[in-house]
Structures are given as C-alpha cells and as structure tokens.
C-alpha positions as CSV (number, residue, x, y, z in Angstrom):
1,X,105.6,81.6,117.9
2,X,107.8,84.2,118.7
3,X,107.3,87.5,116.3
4,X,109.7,88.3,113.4
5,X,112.2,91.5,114.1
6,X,112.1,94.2,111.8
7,X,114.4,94.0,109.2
8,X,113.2,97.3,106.7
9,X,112.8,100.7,107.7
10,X,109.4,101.8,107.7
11,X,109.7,103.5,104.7
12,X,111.1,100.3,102.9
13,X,108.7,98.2,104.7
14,X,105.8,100.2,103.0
15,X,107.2,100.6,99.6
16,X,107.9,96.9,99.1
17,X,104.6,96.0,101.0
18,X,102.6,98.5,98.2
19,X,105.0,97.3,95.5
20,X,103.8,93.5,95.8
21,X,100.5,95.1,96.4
22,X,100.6,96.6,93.1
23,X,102.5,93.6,90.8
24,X,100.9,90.5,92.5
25,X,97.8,91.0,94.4
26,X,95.6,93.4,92.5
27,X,95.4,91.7,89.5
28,X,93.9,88.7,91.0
29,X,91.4,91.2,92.7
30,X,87.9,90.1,92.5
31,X,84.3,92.0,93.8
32,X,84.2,89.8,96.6
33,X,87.0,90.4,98.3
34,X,86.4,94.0,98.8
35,X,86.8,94.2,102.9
36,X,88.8,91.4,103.2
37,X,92.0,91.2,104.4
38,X,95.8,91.0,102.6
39,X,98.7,89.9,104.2
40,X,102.5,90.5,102.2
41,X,105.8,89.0,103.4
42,X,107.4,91.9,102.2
43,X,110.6,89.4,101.4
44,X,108.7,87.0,98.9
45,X,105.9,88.5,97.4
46,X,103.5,85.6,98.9
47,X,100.1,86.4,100.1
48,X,97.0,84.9,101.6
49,X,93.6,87.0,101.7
50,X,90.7,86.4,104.2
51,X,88.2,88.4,106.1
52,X,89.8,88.1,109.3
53,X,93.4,89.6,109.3
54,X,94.6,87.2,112.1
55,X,93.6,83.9,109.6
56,X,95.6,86.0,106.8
57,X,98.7,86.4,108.5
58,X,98.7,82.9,110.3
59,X,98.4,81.2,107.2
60,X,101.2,83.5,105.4
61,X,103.4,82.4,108.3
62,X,102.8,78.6,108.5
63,X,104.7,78.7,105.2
64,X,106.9,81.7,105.8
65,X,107.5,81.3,109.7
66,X,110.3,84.6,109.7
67,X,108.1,86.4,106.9
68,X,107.7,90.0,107.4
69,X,104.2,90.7,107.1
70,X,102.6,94.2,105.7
71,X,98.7,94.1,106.2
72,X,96.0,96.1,103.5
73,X,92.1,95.9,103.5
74,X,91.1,95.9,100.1
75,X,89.6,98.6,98.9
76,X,90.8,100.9,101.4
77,X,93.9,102.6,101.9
78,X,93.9,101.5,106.1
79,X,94.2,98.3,107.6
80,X,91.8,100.2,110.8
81,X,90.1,103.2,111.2
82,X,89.8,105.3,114.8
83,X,87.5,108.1,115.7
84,X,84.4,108.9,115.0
85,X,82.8,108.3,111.9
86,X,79.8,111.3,110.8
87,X,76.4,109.7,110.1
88,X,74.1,112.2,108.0
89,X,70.5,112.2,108.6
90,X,68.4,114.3,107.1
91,X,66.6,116.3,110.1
C-alpha cells in the first residue's frame, strides 16, 4: 500500500498530532501502556496503541487507508532515541 502524501506542514502536523494526543488518548492512559506505541490520523482523532509501532500504524490504516499518521511512545516525548546513552557505575 502506497504511503499517504503530506497534507500539513510540519508544524500543523505536530500540533494536531499533540492536540488529539492531549483530548483523546491520555485520558484513556493506563500504567501498562507506558512504552507502548500511539499512532494519530492527525485528520480524525482515531488511534490504536501497541508495543510495536508498525502493528499500531497498520491497524490505524486498515480503517483509515489515506490517514495521516503522527507516532508518540507513551511516556516519552520521542518516538526513538540515537546516541549514546550514559550508564553510571559506581567505580
């Protein structure tokens, strides 16, 4: 399936993508899914959560097949991190 074009700026993309963060997801936030996955269609607000991000944003496009998807990990403000991460040990 062939990948949805860009319809937002990146700016808008983020803002409604936080927005529906915000309103819809985090209320229905529980312990367990700290880690997992969330995947947006920025257009409609709809969502699926999982621990794989793939499985998140399949699922959000078998129903929305045009959605425009904005990925979070809850409980972190990245989807991925790069670099290095320190360790600290106590010599």
């Amino acid at each position: 399936m062939p990948s949805a074009q860009p319809r937002y700026s990146k700016e808008e993309f983020s803002r409604r993508g936080e927005e529906f963060y915000d309103r819809k997801v985090r209320p229905h936030i529980v312990e367990g899914d700290k880690g997992k996955f969330v995947a947006i269609d920025i257009e409609t607000g709809d969502y699926e959560i999982d621990a794989d991000e793939l499985a998140a944003s399949d699922r959000l496009l078998e129903h929305h097949h045009n959605a425009q998807v904005w990925l979070i990990r809850v409980g972190s403000r990245y989807v991925r991190r790069f670099g290095l991460q320190r360790v600290l040990a106590e010599a």
